[in-house]
C-alpha positions as CSV (number, residue, x, y, z in Angstrom):
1,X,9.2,1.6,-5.4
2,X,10.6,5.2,-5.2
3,X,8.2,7.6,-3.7
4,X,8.8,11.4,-3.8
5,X,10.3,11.7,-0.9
6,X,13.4,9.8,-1.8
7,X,12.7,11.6,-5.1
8,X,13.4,14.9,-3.2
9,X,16.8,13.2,-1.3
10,X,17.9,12.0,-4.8
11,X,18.0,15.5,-6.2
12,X,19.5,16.9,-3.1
13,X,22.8,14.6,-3.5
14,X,22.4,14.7,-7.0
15,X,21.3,18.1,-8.3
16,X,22.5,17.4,-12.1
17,X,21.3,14.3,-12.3
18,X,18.1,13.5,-14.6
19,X,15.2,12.0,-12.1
20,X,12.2,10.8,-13.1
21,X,9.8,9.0,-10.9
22,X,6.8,7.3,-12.7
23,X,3.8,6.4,-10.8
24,X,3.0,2.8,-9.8
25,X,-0.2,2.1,-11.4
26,X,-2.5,-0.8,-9.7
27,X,-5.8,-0.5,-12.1
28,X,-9.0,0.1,-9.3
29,X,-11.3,-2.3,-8.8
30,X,-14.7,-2.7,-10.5
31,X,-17.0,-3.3,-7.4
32,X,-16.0,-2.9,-3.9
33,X,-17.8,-4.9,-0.8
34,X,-20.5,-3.7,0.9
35,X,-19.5,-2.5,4.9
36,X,-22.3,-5.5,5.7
37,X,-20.2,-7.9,3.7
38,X,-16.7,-7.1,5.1
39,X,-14.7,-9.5,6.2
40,X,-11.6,-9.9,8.4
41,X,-7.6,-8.0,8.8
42,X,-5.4,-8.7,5.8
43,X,-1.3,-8.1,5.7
44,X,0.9,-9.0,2.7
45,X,4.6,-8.5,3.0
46,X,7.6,-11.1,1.5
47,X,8.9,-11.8,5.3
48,X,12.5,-12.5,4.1
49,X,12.3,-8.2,4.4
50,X,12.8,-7.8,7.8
51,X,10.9,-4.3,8.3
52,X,7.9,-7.1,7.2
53,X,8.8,-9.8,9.3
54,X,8.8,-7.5,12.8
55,X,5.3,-6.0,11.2
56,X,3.9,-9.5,11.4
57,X,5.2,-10.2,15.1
58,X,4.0,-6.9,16.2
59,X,0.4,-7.5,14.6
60,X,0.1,-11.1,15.7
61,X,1.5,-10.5,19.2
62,X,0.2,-7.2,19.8
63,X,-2.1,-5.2,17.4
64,X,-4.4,-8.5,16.5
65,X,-5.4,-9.2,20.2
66,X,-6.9,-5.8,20.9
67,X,-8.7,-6.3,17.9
68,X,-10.3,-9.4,18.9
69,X,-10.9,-8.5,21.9
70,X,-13.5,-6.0,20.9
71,X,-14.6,-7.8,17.7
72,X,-14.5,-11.4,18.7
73,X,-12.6,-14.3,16.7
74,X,-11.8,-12.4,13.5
75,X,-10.3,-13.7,10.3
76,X,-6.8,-12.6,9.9
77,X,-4.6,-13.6,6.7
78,X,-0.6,-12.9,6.8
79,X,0.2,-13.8,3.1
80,X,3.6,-13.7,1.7
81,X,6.9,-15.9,1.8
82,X,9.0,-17.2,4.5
83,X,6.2,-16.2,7.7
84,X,7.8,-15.9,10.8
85,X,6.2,-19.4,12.4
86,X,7.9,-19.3,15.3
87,X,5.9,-16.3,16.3
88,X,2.5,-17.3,18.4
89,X,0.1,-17.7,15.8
90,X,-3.7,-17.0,16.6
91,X,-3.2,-15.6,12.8
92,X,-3.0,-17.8,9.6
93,X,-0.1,-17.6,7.6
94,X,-0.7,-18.6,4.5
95,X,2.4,-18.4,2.9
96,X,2.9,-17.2,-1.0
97,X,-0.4,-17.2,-3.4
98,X,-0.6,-17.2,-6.6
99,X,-3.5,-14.6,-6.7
100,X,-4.5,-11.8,-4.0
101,X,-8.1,-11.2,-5.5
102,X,-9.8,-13.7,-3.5
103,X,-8.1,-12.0,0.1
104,X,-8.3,-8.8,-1.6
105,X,-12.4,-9.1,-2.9
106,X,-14.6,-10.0,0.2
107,X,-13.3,-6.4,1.3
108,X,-11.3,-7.0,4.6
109,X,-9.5,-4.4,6.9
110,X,-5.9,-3.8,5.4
111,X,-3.2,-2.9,7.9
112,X,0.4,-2.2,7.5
113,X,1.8,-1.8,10.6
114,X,5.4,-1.0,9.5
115,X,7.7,0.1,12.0
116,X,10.5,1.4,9.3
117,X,11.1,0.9,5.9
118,X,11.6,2.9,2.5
119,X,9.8,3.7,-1.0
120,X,5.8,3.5,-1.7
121,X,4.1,0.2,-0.2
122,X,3.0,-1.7,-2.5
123,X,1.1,-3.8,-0.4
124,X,-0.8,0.0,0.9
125,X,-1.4,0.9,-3.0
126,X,-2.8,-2.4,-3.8
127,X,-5.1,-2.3,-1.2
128,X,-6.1,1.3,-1.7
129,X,-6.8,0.3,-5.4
130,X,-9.6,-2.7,-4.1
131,X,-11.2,-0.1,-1.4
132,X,-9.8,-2.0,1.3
133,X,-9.8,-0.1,4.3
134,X,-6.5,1.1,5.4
135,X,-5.0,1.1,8.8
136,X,-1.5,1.9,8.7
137,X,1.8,3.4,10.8
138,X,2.9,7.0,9.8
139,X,6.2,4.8,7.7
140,X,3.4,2.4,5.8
141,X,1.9,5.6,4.7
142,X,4.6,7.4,3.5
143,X,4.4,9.2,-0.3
144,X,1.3,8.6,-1.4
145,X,-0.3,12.3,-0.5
146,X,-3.2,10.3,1.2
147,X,-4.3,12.6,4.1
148,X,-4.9,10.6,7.7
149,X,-8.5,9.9,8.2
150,X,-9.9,10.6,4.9
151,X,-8.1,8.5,2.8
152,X,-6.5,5.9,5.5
153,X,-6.4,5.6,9.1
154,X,-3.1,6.2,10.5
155,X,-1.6,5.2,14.3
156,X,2.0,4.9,15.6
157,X,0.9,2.4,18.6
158,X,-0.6,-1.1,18.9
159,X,-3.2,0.5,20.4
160,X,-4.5,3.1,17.7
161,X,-4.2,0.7,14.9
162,X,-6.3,-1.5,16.5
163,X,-8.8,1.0,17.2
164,X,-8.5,2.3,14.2
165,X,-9.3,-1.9,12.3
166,X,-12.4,-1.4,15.2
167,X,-13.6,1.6,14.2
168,X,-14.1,0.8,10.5
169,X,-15.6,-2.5,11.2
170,X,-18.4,-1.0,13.7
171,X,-19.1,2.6,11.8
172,X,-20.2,1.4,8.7
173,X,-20.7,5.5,7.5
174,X,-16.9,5.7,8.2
175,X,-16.1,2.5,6.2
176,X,-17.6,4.0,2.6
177,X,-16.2,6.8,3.3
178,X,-12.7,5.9,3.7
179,X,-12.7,3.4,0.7
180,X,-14.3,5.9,-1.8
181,X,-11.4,8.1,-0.8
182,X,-8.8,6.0,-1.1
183,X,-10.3,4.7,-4.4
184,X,-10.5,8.1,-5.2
185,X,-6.9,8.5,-4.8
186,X,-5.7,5.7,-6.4
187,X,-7.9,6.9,-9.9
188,X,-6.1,11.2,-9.4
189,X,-2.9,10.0,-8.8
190,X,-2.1,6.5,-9.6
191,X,-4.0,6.1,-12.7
192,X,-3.5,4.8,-16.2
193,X,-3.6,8.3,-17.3
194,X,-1.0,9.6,-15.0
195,X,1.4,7.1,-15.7
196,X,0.9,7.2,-19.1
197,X,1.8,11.4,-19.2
198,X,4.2,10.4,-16.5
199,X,6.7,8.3,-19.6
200,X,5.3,10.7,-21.9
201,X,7.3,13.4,-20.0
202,X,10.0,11.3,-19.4
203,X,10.6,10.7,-23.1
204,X,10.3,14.3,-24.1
205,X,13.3,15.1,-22.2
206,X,15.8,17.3,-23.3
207,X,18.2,14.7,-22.9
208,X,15.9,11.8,-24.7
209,X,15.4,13.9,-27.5
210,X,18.8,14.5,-28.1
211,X,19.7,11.4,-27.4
212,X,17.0,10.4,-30.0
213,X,18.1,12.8,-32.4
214,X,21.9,11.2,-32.6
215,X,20.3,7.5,-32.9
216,X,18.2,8.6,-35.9
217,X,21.3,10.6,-37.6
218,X,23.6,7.2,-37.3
219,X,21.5,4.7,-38.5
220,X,20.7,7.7,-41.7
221,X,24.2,7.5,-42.2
């Protein structure tokens, strides 16, 4: 998915060329967990995508045993196709499902902790959408205009995302406060509204309309 910042690099190589970018939309969810019901570290990422398959060796062999080490034997899901198995797996890889809700609904810890990569997250946006909190690298967070520590946590090192899945599990204050925010974003600038004005625009186009025009002239013909 295109963020804006490829969206400013396309109209740099391409200044005559007609960009649009239209806004993912992941509708947000009704009811979000309670801090006192959360419930361990999620990642999804197709692993055949190899900026996902060195974020799952990174968390299982690094990020995931700091964690642990302060909170005890927590839950961890890796969901997605193709897991690297050959990694060392205090984790569970669960391979593809068919539904994220019941990862996504008893509220857990979301982390992303790409190391490179491109375009708007999904994974990030979905998980913004359910009030998961969010602990991410700067590359995981890229596009979305969410601002570190209000609406996600961001950290470039094993070590700060780690604190960062510690902190929201102990400060339950911090916890509501970062999921409203991020739920908060998701509504201003991910919403149905926004996307709907965003094809809106896209069809008024000069070029659409014209374009338009010439269709409805032929077939009057």
């Amino acid at each position: 998915m295109t963020s804006p910042l490829e969206e400013e690099l396309l109209r740099a190589e391409c200044p005559d060329a007609r960009i649009h970018v239209l806004p993912t939309h992941y509708p947000p969810a009704a009811e979000v967990p309670a801090w006192e019901e959360r419930e361990g570290l999620l990642f999804v990422g197709g692993f055949r995508h190899a900026p996902n398959r060195d974020a799952a060796r990174w968390l299982v062999e690094e990020i995931l045993p700091l964690v642990r080490r302060e909170l005890g034997p927590l839950p961890a899901w890796l969901i997605g196709e193709d897991p690297p198995v050959d990694a060392a797996d205090p984790a569970a890889f669960t391979g593809p499902v068919d539904d994220l809700e019941p990862y996504l609904a008893p509220g857990p810890v979301s982390i992303a902790p790409l190391s490179w990569g491109a375009g708007l997250k999904g994974k990030v946006h979905e998980s913004l959408a359910h009030g998961c909190r969010a602990s991410r690298t700067p590359v995981a967070a890229e596009g979305f205009g969410a601002a570190a520590g209000r609406d996600l946590l961001v950290a470039e090192d094993a070590a700060g995302l780690a604190e960062a899945v510690v902190s929201v599990y102990l400060d339950g204050d911090r916890w509501r406060r970062i999921s409203q925010a991020g739920l908060s974003l998701v509504r201003e600038r991910y919403g149905r509204e926004r996307f709907r004005g965003a094809v809106a625009a896209l069809f008024d186009a000069p070029a659409v309309a014209a374009s338009s025009a010439l269709r409805a002239r032929k077939t009057s013909m």
